[in-house]
N, C-alpha and C positions, 0 to 999 in steps of 0.2 A: 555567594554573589558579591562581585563588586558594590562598592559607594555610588558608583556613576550609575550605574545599573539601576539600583533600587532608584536614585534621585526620577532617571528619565521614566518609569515605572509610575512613581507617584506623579508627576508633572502631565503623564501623558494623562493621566486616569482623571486627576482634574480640570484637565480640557477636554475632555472628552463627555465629562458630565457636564461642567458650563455649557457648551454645544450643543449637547441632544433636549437641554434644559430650556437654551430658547429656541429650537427648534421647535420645539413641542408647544411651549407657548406661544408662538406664531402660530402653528395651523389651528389651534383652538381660539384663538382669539381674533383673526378673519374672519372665518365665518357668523362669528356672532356681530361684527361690525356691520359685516354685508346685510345680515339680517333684520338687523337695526334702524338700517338706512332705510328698508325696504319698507317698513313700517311705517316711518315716518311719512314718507310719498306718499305713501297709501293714504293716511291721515288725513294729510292736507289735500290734496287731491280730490282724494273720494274717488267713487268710480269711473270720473274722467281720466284718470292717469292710466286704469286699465287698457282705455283704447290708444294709450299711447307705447305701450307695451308692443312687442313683436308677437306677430302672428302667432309663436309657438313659445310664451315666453319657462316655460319648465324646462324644455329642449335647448333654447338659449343659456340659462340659468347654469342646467349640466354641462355643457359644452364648458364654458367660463369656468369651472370646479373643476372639469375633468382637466382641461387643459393645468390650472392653478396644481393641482394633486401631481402634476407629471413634472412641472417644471420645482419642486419642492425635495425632494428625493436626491435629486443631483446637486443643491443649494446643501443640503445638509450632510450627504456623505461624502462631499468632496474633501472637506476637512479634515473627518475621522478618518478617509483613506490613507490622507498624508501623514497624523499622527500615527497610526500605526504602521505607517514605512516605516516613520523616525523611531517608534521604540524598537521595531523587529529589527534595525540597525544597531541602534543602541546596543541590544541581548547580543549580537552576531559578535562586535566586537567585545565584547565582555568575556564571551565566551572562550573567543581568540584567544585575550588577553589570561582565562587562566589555562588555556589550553599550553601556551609556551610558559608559561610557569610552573604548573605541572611536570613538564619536561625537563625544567630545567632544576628538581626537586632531588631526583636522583645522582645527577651527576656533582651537585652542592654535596651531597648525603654522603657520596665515596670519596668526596677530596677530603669533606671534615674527619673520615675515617680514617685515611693516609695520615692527614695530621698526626692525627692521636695519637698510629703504630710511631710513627716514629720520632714521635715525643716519648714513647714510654719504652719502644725497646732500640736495643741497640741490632742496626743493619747487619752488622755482619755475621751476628751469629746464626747457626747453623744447629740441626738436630741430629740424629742419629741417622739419618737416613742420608744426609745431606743433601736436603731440600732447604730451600729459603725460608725459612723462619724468626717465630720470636718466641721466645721462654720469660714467660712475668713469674717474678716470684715473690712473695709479699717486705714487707719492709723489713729487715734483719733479719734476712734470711738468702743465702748465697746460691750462687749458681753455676755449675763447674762443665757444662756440658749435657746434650743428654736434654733428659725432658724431667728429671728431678731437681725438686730446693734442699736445700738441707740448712737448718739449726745449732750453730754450736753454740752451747750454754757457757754463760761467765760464772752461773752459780753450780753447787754442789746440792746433791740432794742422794737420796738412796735412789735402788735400784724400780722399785714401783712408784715412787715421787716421779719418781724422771719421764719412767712409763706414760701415767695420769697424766702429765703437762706436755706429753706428742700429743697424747687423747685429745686434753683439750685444743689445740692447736690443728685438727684435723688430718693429724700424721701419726707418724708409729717409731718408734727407735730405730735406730738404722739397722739394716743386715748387710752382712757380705758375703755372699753366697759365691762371689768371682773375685778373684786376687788381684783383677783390669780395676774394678771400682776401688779397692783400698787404697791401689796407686794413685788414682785421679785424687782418693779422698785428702792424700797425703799432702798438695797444694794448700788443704786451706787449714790442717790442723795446725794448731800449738801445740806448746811444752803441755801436754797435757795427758791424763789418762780418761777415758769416756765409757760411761755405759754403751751402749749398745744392744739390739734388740736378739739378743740370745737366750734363753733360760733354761734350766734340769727339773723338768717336771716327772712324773708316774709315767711317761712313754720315754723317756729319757731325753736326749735338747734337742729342741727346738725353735725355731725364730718366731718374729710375732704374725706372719702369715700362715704359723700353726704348720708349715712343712719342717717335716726333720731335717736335721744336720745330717748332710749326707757321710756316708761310712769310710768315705776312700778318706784315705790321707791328705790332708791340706795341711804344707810344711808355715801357712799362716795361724793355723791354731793350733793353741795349745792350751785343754781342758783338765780339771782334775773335776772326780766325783764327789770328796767333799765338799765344794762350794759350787752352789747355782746359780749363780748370775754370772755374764763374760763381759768383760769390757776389752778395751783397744789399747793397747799400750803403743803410744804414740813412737818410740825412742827406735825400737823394733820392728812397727809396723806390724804387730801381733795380737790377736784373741786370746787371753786369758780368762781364768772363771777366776772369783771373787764371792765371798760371802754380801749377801743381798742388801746388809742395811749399812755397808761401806757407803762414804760417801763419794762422788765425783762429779764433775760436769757428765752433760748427757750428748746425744747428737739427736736430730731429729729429721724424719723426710717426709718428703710428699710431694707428688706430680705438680706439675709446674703447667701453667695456664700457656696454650700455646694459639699464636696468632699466628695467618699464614698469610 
C-alpha cells in the first residue's frame, strides 16, 4: 500500500468517528432537553397547562419525534457518504498507481539484465552451434571457443597434484580425444610441456571420464608402457607418457557458463 493511501485511510476513519460521535450525542441529548422542558411546564403550571395542550398531545409529541428521527439520518449520513467516496477514490488510484508500476517492473528487470550480459560478455561470440551467445569463464581462466574454459598452470607439480587442484577447481585435466581440440588448444599454449588427463591403470589408459583410449591409431599420441601418466608436448603438439611424480605445469577444463 501506498503512503497516500494509508494517510487517506486513517484521515477518513477519524472523521468518520468524530461524526458518528456527535451524531450520536445529538439524538441522545434532545430528547432528554425536550423532556426536561416538559417538566418544567408541568411544574409551574400545574394542571392548567394540561388544558393547554392539544387535543391529542402523545400523538402530537410522536409526530414531532417521528418527523425529528427522519430528518436526522440524512443530516448524519450525508457526510460519511462523501468520506467514503473520497477514500474509495483514494484506494482506486493507489491501486492504479501500483498497477503501472507493477507493469513497469518487468521490463526494468530485462533491461538491467541486458546490462549485465553485456557488461560481462563479449557480443560477438558465438557457441558451437552458432547461435548467439555468451561463454563466462571464471577469472584466469581462458576461452577458445566452444562452451569450454581451460587452465593453464605457471606452477609445476606432479601428475596427481595437478589432478587434486582441477578437483578442487571443479574441473578435471584436459583430454583430447579429437586432434580439432589440440589444434584450437594450440593458440593459447606456451613453451611448455603439460600434464594432462590421461593415465595406465589395471584396464590399461584411460582419460579422467574413466573412457578408454581408443585402439585406432592417433599419429597425435605417442604412449610407452613403462610410464603412466601422458602429458602434451607443446613443440610437436604430441601425447607422450611420463613417469607420475615428474614435475610440469598442468591444464585444466570445465564447461563454461552460457548466457543466451
Amino acid at each position: 500500500h501506498s503512503p497516500l493511501s494509508s494517510f487517506f485511510l486513517l484521515f477518513s476513519l477519524l472523521l468518520l468517528h468524530k461524526t458518528f460521535g456527535l451524531s450520536f450525542k445529538r439524538i441522545i441529548t434532545e430528547p432528554r432537553m425536550s423532556f426536561q422542558i416538559l417538566n418544567m411546564n408541568t411544574e409551574e403550571d400545574g394542571y392548567s397547562h394540561l388544558n393547554h395542550l392539544p387535543q391529542h398531545p402523545s400523538r402530537h409529541y410522536m409526530s414531532v419525534n417521528v418527523n425529528q428521527g427522519r430528518s436526522l439520518p440524512f443530516a448524519v449520513w450525508l457526510p460519511a457518504i462523501f468520506i467514503l467516496f473520497v477514500l474509495c477514490l483514494a484506494l482506486i488510484i493507489g491501486m492504479i498507481v501500483l498497477g503501472l508500476r507493477g507493469s513497469q517492473a518487468p521490463v526494468q528487470h530485462d533491461e538491467n539484465l541486458q546490462g549485465l550480459k553485456e557488461r560481462l560478455c563479449s557480443m560477438g561470440d558465438t557457441n558451437i552451434k552458432n547461435s548467439p551467445a555468451c561463454s563466462l569463464c571464471p577469472v584466469n581462466w581462458k576461452w577458445i571457443g566452444g562452451d569450454t574454459c581451460f587452465y593453464i598452470s605457471e606452477k609445476e607439480a606432479t601428475w596427481l597434484e595437478s589432478k587434486d587442484f582441477c578437483f578442487s577447481q571443479n574441473s578435471t585435466l584436459l583430454t583430447l580425444k579429437r586432434k580439432s581440440k589440440l589444434i584450437r588448444m594450440s593458440h593459447i599454449l606456451q613453451k611448455q610441456s603439460y600434464w594432462i588427463g590421461l593415465s595406465y591403470g589395471v584396464d590399461g589408459w584411460s582419460w579422467m571420464d574413466d573412457t578408454k583410449l581408443s585402439t585406432q591409431r592417433m599419429d597425435w599420441i605417442d604412449l610407452s608402457n613403462k610410464e603412466n601418466c601422458a602429458y602434451l608436448y607443446y613443440r610437436k603438439l604430441k601425447v607422450h607418457s611420463e613417469d607420475c611424480y615428474e614435475i610440469y605445469p598442468w591444464i585444466c577444463e570445465k564447461t563454461a557458463v552460457q548466457l543466451i
